[in-house]
mmCIF file of the C-alpha atoms, coordinates in Angstrom:
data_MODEL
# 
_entry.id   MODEL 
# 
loop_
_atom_site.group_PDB 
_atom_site.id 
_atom_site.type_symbol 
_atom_site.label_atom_id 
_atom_site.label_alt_id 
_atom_site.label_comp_id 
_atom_site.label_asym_id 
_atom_site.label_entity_id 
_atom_site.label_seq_id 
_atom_site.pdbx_PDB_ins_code 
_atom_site.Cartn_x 
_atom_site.Cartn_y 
_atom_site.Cartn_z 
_atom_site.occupancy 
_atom_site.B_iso_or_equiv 
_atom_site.pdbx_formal_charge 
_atom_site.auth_seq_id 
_atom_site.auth_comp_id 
_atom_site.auth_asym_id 
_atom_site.auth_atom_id 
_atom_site.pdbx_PDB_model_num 
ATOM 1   C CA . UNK A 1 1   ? -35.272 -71.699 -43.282 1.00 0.00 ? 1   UNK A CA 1 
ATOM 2   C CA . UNK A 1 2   ? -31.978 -73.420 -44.529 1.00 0.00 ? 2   UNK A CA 1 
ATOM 3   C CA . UNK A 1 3   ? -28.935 -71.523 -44.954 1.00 0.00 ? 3   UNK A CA 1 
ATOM 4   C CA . UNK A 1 4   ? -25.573 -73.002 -46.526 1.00 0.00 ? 4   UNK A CA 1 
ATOM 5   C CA . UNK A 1 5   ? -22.959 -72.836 -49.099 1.00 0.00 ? 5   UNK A CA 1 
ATOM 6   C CA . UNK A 1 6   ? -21.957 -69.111 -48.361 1.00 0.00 ? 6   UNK A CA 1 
ATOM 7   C CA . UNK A 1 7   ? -19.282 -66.956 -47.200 1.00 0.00 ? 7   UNK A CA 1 
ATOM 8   C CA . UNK A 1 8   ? -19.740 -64.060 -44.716 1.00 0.00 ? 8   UNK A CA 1 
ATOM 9   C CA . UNK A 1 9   ? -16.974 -61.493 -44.299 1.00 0.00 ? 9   UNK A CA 1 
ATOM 10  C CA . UNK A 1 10  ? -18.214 -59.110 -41.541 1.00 0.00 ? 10  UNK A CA 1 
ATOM 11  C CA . UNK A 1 11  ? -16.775 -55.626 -40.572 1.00 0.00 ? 11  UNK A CA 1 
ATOM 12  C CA . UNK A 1 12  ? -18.875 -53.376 -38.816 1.00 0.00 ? 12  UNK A CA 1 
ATOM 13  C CA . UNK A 1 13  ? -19.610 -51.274 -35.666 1.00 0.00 ? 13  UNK A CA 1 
ATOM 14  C CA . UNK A 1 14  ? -22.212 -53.271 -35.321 1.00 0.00 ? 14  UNK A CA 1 
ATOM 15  C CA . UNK A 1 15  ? -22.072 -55.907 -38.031 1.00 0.00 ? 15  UNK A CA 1 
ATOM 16  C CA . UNK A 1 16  ? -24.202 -59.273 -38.532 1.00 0.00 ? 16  UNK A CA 1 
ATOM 17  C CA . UNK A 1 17  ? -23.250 -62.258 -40.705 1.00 0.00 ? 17  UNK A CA 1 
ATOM 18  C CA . UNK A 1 18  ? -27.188 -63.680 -40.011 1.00 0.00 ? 18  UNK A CA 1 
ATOM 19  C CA . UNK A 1 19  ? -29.919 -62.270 -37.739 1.00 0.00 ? 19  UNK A CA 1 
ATOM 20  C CA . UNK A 1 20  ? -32.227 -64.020 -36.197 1.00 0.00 ? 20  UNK A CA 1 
ATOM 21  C CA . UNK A 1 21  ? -34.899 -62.100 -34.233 1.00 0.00 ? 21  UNK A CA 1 
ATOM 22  C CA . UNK A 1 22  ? -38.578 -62.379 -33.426 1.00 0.00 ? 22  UNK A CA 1 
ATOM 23  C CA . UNK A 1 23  ? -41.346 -65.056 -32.795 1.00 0.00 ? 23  UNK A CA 1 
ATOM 24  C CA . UNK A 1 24  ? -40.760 -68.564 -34.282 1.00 0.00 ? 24  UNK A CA 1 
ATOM 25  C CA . UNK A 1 25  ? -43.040 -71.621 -34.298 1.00 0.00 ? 25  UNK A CA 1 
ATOM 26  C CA . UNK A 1 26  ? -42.171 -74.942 -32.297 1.00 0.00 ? 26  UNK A CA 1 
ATOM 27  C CA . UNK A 1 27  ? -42.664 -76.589 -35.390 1.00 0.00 ? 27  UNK A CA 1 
ATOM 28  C CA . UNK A 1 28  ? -40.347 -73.757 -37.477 1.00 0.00 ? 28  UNK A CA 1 
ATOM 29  C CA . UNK A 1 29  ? -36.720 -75.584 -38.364 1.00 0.00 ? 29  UNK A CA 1 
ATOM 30  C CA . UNK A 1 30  ? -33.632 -72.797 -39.097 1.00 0.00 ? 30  UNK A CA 1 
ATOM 31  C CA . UNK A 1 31  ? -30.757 -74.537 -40.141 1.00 0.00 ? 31  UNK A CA 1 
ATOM 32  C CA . UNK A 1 32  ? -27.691 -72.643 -40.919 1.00 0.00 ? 32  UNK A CA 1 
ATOM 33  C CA . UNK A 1 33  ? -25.222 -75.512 -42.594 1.00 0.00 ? 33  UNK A CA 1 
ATOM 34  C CA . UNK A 1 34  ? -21.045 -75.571 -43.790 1.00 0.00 ? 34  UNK A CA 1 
ATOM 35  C CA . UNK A 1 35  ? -21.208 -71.574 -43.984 1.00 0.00 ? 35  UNK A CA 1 
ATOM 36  C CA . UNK A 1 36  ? -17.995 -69.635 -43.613 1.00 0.00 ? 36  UNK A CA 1 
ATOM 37  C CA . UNK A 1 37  ? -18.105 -66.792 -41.237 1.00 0.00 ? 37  UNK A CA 1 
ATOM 38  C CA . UNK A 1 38  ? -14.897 -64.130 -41.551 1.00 0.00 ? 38  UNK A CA 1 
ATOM 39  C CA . UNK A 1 39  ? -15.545 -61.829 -38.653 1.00 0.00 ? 39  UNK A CA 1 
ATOM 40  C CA . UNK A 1 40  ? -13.989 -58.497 -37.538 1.00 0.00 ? 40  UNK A CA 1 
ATOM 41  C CA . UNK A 1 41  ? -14.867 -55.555 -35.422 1.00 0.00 ? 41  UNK A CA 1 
ATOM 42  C CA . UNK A 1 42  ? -13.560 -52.500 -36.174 1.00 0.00 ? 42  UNK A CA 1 
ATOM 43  C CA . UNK A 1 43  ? -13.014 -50.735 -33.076 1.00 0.00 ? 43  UNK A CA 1 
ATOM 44  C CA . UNK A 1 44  ? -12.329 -52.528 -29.350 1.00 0.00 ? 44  UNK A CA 1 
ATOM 45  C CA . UNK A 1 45  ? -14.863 -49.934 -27.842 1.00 0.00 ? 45  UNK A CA 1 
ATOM 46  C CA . UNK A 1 46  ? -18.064 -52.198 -26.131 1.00 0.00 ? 46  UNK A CA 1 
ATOM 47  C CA . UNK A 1 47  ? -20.499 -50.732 -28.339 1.00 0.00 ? 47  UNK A CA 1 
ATOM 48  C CA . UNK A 1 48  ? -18.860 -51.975 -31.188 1.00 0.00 ? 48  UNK A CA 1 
ATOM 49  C CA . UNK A 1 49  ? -19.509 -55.249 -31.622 1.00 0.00 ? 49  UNK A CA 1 
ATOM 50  C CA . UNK A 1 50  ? -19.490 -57.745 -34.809 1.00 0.00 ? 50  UNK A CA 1 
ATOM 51  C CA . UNK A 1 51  ? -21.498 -61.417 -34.789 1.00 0.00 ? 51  UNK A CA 1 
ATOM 52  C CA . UNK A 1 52  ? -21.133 -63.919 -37.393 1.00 0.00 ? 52  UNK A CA 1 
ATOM 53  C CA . UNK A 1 53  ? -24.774 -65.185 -36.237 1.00 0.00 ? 53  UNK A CA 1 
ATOM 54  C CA . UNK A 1 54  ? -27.046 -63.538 -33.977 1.00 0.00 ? 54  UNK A CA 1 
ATOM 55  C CA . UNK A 1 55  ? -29.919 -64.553 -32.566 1.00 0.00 ? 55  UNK A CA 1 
ATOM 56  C CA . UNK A 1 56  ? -31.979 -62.761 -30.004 1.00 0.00 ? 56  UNK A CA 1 
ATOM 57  C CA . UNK A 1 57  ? -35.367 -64.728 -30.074 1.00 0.00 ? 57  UNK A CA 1 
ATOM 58  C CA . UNK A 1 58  ? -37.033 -67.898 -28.988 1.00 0.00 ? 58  UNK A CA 1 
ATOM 59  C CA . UNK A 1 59  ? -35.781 -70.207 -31.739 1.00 0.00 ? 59  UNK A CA 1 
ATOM 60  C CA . UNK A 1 60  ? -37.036 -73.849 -31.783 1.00 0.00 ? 60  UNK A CA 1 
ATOM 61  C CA . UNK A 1 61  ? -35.812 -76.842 -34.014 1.00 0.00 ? 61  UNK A CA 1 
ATOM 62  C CA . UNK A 1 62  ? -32.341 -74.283 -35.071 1.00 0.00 ? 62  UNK A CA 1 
ATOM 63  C CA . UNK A 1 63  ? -29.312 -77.009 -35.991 1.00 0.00 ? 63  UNK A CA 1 
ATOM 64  C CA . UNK A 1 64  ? -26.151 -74.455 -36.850 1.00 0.00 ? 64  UNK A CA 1 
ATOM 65  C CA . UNK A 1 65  ? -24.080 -77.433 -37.774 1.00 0.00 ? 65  UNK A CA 1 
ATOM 66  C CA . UNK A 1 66  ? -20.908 -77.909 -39.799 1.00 0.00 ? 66  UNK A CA 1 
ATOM 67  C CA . UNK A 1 67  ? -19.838 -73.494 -40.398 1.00 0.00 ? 67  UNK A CA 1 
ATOM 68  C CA . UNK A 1 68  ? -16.158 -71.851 -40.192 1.00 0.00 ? 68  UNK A CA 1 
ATOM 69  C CA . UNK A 1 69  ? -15.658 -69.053 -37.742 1.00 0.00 ? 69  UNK A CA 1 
ATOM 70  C CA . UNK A 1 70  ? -12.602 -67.376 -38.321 1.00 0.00 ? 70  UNK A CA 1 
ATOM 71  C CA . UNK A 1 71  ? -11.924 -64.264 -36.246 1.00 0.00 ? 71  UNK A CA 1 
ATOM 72  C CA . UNK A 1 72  ? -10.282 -61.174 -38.868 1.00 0.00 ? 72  UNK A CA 1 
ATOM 73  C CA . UNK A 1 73  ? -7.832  -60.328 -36.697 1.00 0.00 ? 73  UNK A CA 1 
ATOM 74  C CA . UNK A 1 74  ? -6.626  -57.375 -33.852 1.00 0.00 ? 74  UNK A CA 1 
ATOM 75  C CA . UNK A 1 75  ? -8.915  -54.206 -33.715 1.00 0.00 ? 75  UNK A CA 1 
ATOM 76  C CA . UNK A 1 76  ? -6.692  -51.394 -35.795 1.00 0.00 ? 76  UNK A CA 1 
ATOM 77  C CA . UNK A 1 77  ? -5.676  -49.955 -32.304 1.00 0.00 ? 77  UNK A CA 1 
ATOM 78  C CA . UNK A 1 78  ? -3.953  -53.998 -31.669 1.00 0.00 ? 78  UNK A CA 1 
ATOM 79  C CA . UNK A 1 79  ? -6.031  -54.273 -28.865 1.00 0.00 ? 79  UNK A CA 1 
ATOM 80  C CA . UNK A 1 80  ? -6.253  -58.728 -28.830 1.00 0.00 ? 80  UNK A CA 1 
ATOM 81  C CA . UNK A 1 81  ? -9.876  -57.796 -26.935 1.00 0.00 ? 81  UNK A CA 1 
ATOM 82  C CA . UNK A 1 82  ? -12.062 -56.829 -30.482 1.00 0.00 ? 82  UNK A CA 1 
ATOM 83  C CA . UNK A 1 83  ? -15.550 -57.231 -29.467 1.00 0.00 ? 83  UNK A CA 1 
ATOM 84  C CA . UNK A 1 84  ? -16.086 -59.827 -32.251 1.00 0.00 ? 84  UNK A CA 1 
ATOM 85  C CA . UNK A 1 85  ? -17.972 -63.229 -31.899 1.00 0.00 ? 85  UNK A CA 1 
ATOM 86  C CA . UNK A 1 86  ? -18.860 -66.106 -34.237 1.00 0.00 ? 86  UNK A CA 1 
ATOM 87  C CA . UNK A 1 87  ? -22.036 -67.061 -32.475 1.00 0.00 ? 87  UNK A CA 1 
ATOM 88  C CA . UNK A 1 88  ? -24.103 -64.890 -29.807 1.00 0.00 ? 88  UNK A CA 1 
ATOM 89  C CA . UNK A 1 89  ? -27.376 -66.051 -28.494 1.00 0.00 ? 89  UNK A CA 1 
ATOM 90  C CA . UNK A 1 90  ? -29.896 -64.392 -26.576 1.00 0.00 ? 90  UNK A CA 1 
ATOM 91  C CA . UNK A 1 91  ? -32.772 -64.710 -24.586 1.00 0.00 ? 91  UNK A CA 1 
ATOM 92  C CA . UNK A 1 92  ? -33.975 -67.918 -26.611 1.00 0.00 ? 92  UNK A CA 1 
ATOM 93  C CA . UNK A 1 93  ? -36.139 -70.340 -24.443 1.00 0.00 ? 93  UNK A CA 1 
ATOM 94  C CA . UNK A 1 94  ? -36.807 -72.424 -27.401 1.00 0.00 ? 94  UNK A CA 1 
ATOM 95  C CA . UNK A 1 95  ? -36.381 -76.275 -28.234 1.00 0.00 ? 95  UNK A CA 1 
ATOM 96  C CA . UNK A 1 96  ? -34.763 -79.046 -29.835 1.00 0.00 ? 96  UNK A CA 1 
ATOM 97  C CA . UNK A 1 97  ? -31.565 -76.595 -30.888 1.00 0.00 ? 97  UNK A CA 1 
ATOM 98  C CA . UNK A 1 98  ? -28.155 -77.429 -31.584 1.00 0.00 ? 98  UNK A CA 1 
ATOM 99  C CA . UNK A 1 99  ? -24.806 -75.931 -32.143 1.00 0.00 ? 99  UNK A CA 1 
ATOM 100 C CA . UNK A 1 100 ? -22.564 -78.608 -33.376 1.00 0.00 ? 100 UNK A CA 1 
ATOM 101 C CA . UNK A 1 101 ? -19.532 -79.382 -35.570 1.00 0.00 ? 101 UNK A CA 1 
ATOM 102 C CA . UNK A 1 102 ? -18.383 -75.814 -35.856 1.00 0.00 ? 102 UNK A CA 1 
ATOM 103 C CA . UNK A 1 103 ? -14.908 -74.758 -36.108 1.00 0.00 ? 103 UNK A CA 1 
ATOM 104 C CA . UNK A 1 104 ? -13.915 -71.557 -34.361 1.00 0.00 ? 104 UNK A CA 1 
ATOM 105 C CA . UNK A 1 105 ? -9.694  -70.214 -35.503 1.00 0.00 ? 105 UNK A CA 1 
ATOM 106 C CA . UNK A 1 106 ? -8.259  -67.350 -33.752 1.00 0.00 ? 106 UNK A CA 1 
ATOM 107 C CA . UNK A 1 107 ? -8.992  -63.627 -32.870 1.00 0.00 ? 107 UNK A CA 1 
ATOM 108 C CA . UNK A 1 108 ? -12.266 -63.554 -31.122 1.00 0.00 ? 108 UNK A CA 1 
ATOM 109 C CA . UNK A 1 109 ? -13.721 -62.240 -28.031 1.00 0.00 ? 109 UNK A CA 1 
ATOM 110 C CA . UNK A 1 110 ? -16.147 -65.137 -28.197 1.00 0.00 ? 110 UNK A CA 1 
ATOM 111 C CA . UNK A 1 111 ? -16.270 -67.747 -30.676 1.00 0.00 ? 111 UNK A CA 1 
ATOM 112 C CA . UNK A 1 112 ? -19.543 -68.866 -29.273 1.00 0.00 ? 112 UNK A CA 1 
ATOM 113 C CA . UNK A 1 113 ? -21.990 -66.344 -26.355 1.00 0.00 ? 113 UNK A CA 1 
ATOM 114 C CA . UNK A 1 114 ? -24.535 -67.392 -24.383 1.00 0.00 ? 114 UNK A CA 1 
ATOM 115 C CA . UNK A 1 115 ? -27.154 -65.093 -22.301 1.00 0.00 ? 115 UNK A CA 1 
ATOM 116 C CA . UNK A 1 116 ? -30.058 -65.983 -20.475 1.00 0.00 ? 116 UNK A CA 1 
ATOM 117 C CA . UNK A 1 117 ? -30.535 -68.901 -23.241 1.00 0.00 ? 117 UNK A CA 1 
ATOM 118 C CA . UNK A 1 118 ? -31.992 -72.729 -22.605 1.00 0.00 ? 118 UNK A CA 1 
ATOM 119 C CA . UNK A 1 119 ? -32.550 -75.613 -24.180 1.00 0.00 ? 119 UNK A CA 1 
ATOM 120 C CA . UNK A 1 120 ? -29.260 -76.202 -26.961 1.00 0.00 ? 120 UNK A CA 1 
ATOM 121 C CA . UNK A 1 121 ? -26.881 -79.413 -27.281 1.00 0.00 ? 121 UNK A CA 1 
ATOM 122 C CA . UNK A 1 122 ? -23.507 -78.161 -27.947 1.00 0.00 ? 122 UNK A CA 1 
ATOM 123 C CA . UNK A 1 123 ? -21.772 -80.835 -28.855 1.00 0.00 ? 123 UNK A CA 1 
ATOM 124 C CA . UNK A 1 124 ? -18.231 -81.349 -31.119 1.00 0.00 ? 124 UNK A CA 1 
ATOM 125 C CA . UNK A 1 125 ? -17.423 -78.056 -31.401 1.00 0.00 ? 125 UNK A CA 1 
ATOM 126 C CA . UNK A 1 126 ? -13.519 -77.166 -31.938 1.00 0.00 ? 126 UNK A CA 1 
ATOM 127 C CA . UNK A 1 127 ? -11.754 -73.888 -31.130 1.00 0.00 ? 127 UNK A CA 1 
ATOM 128 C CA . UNK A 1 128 ? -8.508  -72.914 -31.722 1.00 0.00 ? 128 UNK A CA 1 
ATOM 129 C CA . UNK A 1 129 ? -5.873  -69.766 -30.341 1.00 0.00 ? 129 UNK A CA 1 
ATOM 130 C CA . UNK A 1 130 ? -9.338  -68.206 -29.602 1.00 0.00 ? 130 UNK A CA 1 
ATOM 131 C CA . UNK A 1 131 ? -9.907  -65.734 -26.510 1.00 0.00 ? 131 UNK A CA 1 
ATOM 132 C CA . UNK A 1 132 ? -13.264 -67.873 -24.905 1.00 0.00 ? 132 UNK A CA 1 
ATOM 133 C CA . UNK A 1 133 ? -14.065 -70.241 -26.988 1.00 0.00 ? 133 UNK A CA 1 
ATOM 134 C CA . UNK A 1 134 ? -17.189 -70.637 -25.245 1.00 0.00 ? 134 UNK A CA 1 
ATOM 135 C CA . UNK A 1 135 ? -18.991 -67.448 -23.411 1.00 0.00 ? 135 UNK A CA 1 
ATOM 136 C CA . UNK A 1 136 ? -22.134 -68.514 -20.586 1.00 0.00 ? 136 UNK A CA 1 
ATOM 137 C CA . UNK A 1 137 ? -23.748 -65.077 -18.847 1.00 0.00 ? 137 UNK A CA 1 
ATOM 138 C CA . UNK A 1 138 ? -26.934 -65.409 -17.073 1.00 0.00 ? 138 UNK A CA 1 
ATOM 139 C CA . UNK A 1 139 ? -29.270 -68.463 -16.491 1.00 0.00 ? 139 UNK A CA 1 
ATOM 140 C CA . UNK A 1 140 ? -28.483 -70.693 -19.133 1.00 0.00 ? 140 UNK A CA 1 
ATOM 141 C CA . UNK A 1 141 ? -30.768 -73.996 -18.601 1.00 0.00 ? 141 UNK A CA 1 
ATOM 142 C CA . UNK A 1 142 ? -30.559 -77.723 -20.178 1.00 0.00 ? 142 UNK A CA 1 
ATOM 143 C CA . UNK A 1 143 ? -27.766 -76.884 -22.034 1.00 0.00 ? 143 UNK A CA 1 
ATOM 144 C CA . UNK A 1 144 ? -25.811 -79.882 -23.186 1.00 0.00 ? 144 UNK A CA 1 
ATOM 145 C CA . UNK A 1 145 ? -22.184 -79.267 -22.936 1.00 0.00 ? 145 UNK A CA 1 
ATOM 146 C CA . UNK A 1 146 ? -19.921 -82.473 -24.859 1.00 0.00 ? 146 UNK A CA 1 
ATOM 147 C CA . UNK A 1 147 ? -16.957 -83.231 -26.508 1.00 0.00 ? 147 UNK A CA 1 
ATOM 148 C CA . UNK A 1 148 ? -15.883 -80.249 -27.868 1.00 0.00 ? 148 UNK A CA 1 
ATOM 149 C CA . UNK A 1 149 ? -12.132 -79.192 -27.573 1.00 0.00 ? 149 UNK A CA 1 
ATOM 150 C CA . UNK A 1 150 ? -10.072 -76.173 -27.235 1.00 0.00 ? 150 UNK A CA 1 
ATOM 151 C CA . UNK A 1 151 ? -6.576  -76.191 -28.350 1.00 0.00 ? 151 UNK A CA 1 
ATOM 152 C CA . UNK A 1 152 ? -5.195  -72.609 -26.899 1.00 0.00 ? 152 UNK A CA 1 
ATOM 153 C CA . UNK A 1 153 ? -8.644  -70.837 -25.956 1.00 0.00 ? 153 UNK A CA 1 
ATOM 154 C CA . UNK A 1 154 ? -10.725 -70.539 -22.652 1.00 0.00 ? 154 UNK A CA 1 
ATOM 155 C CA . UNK A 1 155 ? -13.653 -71.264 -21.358 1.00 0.00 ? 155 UNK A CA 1 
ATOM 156 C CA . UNK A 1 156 ? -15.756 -68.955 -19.441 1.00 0.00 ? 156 UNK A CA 1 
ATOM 157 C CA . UNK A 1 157 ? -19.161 -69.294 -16.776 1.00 0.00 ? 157 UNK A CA 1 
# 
């Protein structure tokens, strides 16, 4: 599966740019290339929640290299805590996956969330005025954590 070129503008209770889900191959390739991702949750209630990508699934060989995250902004209420992210990942025990060369700008909850996942490189990632950059919960295993930089965001384990 190859994915690029396109521009995602996201606004939802519970809103997806690109879902991933179910069983993939080890020899299956998903790569998700130079997207942009405009993402904004409506409401800052937990439920409510808004993902540029989404992936809850055992992905192997997935490259998301090279997109634009750009959070849309304050929940109507102004609460800075929207429950919007650019990436989430979940429960994916997969192999030979990579998230770098993304650019994350301002307004998320989570540019980038990680649960109970094993096996990526993240590597050259850049965030900017965003709330946690990067987001681990869980057992996150082999995960390759390099060179990426945060210029006003956190970082959170």
């Amino acid at each position: 599966m190859h994915i690029s070129d396109n521009d995602f503008v996201i606004y939802g209770q519970i809103a997806f740019g690109i879902y991933l889900s179910g069983f993939y191959w080890p020899q299956s390739t998903v790569e998700i290339f130079a997207n942009r991702f405009t993402v904004t949750c409506p409401l800052s209630i937990n439920n409510f929640q808004s993902h540029g990508i989404y992936a809850i699934s055992d992905l192997n060989n997935a490259h998301i290299v090279g997109n634009t995250f750009s959070g849309g902004g304050l929940a109507p209420n102004g609460d800075e805590k929207a429950y919007n992210y650019g990436i989430s990942i979940a429960q994916s025990q997969g192999f030979n996956n990579q998230i770098t060369d993304n650019n994350f700008y301002g307004n998320f909850f989570s540019g980038t969330y990680f649960s109970s996942s094993s096996n990526w490189k993240i590597c050259s990632n850049y965030g900017f005025f965003v709330n946690r950059v990067f987001d681990f919960k869980g057992d996150n295993l082999d995960i390759d954590f390099s060179h990426n930089d945060f210029l006003f965001g956190g970082f959170d384990i």
